[in-house]
C-alpha positions as a LaTeX table, in Angstrom:
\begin{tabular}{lrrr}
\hline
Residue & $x$ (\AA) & $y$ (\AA) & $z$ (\AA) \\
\hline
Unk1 & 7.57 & $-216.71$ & 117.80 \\
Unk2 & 8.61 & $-213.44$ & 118.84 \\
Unk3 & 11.69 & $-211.78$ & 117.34 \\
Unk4 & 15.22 & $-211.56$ & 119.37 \\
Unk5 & 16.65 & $-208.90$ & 117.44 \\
Unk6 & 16.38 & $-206.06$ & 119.83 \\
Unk7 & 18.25 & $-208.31$ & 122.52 \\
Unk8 & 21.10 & $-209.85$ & 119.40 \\
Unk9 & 21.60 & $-206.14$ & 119.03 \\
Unk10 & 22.04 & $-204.93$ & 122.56 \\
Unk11 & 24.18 & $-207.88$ & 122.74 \\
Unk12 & 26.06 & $-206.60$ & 119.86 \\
Unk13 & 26.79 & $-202.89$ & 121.49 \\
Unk14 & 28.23 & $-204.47$ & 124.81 \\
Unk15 & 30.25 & $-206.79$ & 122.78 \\
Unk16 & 31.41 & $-203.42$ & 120.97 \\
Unk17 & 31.89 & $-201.60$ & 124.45 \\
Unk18 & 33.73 & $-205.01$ & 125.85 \\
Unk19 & 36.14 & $-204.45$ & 122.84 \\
Unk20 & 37.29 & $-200.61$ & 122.84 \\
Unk21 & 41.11 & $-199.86$ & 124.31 \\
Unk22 & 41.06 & $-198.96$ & 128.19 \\
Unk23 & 41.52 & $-195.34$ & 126.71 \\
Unk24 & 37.71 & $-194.65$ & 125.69 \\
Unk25 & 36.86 & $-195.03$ & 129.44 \\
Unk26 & 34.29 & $-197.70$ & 129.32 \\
Unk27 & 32.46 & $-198.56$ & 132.53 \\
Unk28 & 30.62 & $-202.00$ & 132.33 \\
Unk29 & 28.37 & $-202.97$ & 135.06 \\
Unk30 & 25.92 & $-205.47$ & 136.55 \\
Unk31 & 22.76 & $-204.47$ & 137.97 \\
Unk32 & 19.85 & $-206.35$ & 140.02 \\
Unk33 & 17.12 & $-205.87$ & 142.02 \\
Unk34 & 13.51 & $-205.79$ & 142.43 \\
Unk35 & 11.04 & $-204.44$ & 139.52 \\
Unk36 & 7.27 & $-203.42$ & 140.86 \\
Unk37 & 4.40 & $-203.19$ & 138.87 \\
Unk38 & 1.78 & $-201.66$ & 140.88 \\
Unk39 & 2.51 & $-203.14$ & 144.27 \\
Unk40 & 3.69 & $-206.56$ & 142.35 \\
Unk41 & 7.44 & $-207.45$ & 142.83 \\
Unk42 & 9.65 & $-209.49$ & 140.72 \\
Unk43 & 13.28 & $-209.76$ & 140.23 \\
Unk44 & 14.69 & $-207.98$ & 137.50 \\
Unk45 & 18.92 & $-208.16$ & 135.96 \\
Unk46 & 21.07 & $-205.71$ & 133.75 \\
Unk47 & 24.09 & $-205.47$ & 132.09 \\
Unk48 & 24.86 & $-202.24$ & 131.15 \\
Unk49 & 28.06 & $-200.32$ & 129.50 \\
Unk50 & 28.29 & $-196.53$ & 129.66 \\
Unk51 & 31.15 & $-195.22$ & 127.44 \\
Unk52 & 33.35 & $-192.02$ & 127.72 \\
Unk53 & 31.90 & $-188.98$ & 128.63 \\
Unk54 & 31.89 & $-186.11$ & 126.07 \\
Unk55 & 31.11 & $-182.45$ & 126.93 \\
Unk56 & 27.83 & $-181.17$ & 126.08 \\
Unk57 & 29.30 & $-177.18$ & 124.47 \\
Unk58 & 30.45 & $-174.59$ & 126.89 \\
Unk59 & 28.59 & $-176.18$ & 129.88 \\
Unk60 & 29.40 & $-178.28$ & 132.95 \\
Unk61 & 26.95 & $-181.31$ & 131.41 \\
Unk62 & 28.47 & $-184.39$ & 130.15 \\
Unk63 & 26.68 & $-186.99$ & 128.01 \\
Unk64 & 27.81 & $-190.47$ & 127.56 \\
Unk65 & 26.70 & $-193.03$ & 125.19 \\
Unk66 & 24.65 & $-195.89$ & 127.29 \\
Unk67 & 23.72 & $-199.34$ & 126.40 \\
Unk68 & 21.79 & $-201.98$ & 127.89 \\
Unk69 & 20.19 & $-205.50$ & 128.05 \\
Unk70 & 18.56 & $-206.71$ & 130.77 \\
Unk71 & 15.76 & $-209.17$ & 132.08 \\
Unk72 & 12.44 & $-209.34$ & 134.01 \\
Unk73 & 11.37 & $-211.97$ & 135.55 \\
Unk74 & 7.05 & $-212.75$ & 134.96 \\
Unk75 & 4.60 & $-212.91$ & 137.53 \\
Unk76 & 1.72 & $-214.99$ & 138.92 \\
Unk77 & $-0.77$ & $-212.91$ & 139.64 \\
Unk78 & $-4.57$ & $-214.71$ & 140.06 \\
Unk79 & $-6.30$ & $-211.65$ & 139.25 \\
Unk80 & $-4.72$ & $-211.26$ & 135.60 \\
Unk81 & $-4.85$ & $-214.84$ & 135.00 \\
Unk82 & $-7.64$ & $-214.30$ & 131.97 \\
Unk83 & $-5.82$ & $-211.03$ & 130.81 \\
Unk84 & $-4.75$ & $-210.54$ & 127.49 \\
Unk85 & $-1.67$ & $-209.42$ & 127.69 \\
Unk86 & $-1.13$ & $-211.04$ & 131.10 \\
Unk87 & 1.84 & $-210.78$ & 133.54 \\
Unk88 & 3.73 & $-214.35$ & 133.21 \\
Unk89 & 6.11 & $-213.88$ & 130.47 \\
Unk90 & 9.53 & $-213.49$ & 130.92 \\
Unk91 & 10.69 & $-210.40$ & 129.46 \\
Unk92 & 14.27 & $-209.23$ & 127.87 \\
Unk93 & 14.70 & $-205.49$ & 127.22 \\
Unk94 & 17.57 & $-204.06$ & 124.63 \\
Unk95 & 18.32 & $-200.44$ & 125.01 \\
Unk96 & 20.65 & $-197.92$ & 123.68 \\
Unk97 & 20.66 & $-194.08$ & 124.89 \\
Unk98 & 22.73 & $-191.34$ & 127.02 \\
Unk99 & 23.43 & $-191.10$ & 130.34 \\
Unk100 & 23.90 & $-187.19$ & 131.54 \\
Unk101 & 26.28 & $-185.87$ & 134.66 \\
Unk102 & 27.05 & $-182.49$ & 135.74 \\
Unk103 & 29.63 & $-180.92$ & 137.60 \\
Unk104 & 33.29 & $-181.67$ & 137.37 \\
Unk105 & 35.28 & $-184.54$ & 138.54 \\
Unk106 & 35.49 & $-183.27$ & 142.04 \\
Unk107 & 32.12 & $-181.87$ & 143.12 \\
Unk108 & 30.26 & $-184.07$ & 145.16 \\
Unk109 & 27.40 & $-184.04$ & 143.04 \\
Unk110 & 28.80 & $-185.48$ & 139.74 \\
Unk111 & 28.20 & $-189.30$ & 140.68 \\
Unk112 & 24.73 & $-188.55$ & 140.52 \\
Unk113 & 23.11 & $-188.87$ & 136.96 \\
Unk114 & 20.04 & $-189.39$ & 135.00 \\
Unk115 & 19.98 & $-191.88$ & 131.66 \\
Unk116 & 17.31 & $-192.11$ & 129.31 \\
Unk117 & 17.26 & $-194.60$ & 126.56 \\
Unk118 & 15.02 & $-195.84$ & 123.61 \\
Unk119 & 14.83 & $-200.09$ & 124.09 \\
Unk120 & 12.90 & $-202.66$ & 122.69 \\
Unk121 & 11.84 & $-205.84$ & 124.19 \\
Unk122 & 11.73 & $-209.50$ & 123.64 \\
Unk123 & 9.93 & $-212.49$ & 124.98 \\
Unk124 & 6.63 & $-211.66$ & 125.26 \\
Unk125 & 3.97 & $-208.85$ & 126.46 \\
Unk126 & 2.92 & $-208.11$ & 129.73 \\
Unk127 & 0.05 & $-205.58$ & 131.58 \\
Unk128 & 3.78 & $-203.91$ & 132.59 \\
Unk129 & 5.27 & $-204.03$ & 129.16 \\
Unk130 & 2.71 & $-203.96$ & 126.36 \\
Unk131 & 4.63 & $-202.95$ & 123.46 \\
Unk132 & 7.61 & $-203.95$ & 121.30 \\
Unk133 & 9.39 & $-200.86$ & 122.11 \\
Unk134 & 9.97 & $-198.52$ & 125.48 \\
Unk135 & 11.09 & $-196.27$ & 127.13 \\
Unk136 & 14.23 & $-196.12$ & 130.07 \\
Unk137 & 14.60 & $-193.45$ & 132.15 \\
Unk138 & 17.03 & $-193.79$ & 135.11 \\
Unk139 & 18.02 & $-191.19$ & 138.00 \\
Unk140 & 20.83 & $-192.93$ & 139.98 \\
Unk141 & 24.41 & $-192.47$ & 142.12 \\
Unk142 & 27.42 & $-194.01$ & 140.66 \\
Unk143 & 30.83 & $-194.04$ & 142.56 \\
Unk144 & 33.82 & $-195.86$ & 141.10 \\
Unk145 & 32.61 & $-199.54$ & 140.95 \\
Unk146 & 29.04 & $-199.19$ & 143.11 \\
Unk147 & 25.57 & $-197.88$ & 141.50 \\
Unk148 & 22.27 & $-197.39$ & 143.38 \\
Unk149 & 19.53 & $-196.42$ & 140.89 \\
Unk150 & 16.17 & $-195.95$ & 139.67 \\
Unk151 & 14.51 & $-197.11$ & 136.58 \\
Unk152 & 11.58 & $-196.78$ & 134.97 \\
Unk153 & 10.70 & $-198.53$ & 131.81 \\
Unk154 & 7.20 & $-197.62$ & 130.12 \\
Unk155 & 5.93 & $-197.25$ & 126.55 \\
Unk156 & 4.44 & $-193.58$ & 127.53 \\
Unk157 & 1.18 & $-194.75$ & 127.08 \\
Unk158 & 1.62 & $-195.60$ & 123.32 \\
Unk159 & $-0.05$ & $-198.58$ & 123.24 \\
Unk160 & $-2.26$ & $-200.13$ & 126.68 \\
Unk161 & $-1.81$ & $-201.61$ & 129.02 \\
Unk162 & 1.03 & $-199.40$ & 130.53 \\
Unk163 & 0.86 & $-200.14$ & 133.95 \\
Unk164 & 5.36 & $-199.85$ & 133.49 \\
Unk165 & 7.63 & $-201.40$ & 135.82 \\
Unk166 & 10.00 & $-199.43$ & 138.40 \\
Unk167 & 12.79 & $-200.89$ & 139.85 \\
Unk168 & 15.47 & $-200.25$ & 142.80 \\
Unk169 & 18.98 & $-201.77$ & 141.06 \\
Unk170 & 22.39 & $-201.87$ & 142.76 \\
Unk171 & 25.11 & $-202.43$ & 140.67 \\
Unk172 & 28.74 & $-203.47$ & 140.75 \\
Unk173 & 31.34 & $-202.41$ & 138.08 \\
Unk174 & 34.85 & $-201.74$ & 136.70 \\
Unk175 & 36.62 & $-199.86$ & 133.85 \\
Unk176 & 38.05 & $-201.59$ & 131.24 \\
\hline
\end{tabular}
């Protein structure tokens, strides 16, 4: 049996963020879409919770704290049927990292950022996701309570297979 505890504690940090007063600016959103590995699609689902944004020195970047847990669906794919790992498990990814902006409230730029977080996975292995532990990078748009983004999630080659998956998410939101 494989162990939960990356997704208990990715659980445990949007618990935290659920908890925090309306002051720390806390933005908690759900995210789905489709995840592709090669040209093989399969749904994938995120919760994610981004917390206040702190200045990074003298410059117009922001960082923000950034946790996840999310889940991707397996696949039945005849041509990795005898593959060790293959591509039918169900897999849950736990990660925790910073999501960057830059630009000030008001430029039209700002919503866009890019995230990159350390996570590690439960539930199995896959050709996609070979490894206990990856890697989340993310370039998306986030106004108000929308998101459009992109994700990749990889072990950089670490351990093979590392075929990765990349996904299109659109998310919905709110402040608490």
């Amino acid at each position: 049996m494989r162990s939960s505890r990356p997704v208990l504690g990715a659980l445990a940090a949007l618990a935290l963020a659920a908890s925090l007063p309306a002051a720390a600016q806390t933005h908690i959103e759900v995210q789905g879409g489709r995840s592709y590995m090669n040209s093989y699609g399969t749904n994938a689902f995120f919760a994610e919770a981004v917390f206040s944004p702190q200045p990074m020195g003298q410059s117009r970047f922001t960082w923000s704290p950034d946790v996840s847990i999310g889940y991707i669906k397996g696949r039945d794919i005849g041509r990795y049927a005898d593959s060790h790992p293959g591509v039918t498990d169900n897999i849950w990814v736990g990660a925790a990292g910073a999501r960057l902006h830059y630009g000030s409230a008001g430029d039209w730029y700002q919503p866009f950022f890019f995230s990159f977080q350390v996570a590690g996975t439960a539930g199995g292995r896959t050709q996609a996701l070979s490894s206990g532990y990856e890697f989340v990078s993310t370039l998306g748009w986030q106004y108000k309570n929308v998101s459009f983004q992109v994700r990749h999630i990889s072990n950089g080659s670490f351990k093979e297979p590392n075929r990765g998956e990349t996904m299109a998410l659109v998310g919905i939101g709110f402040d608490i």
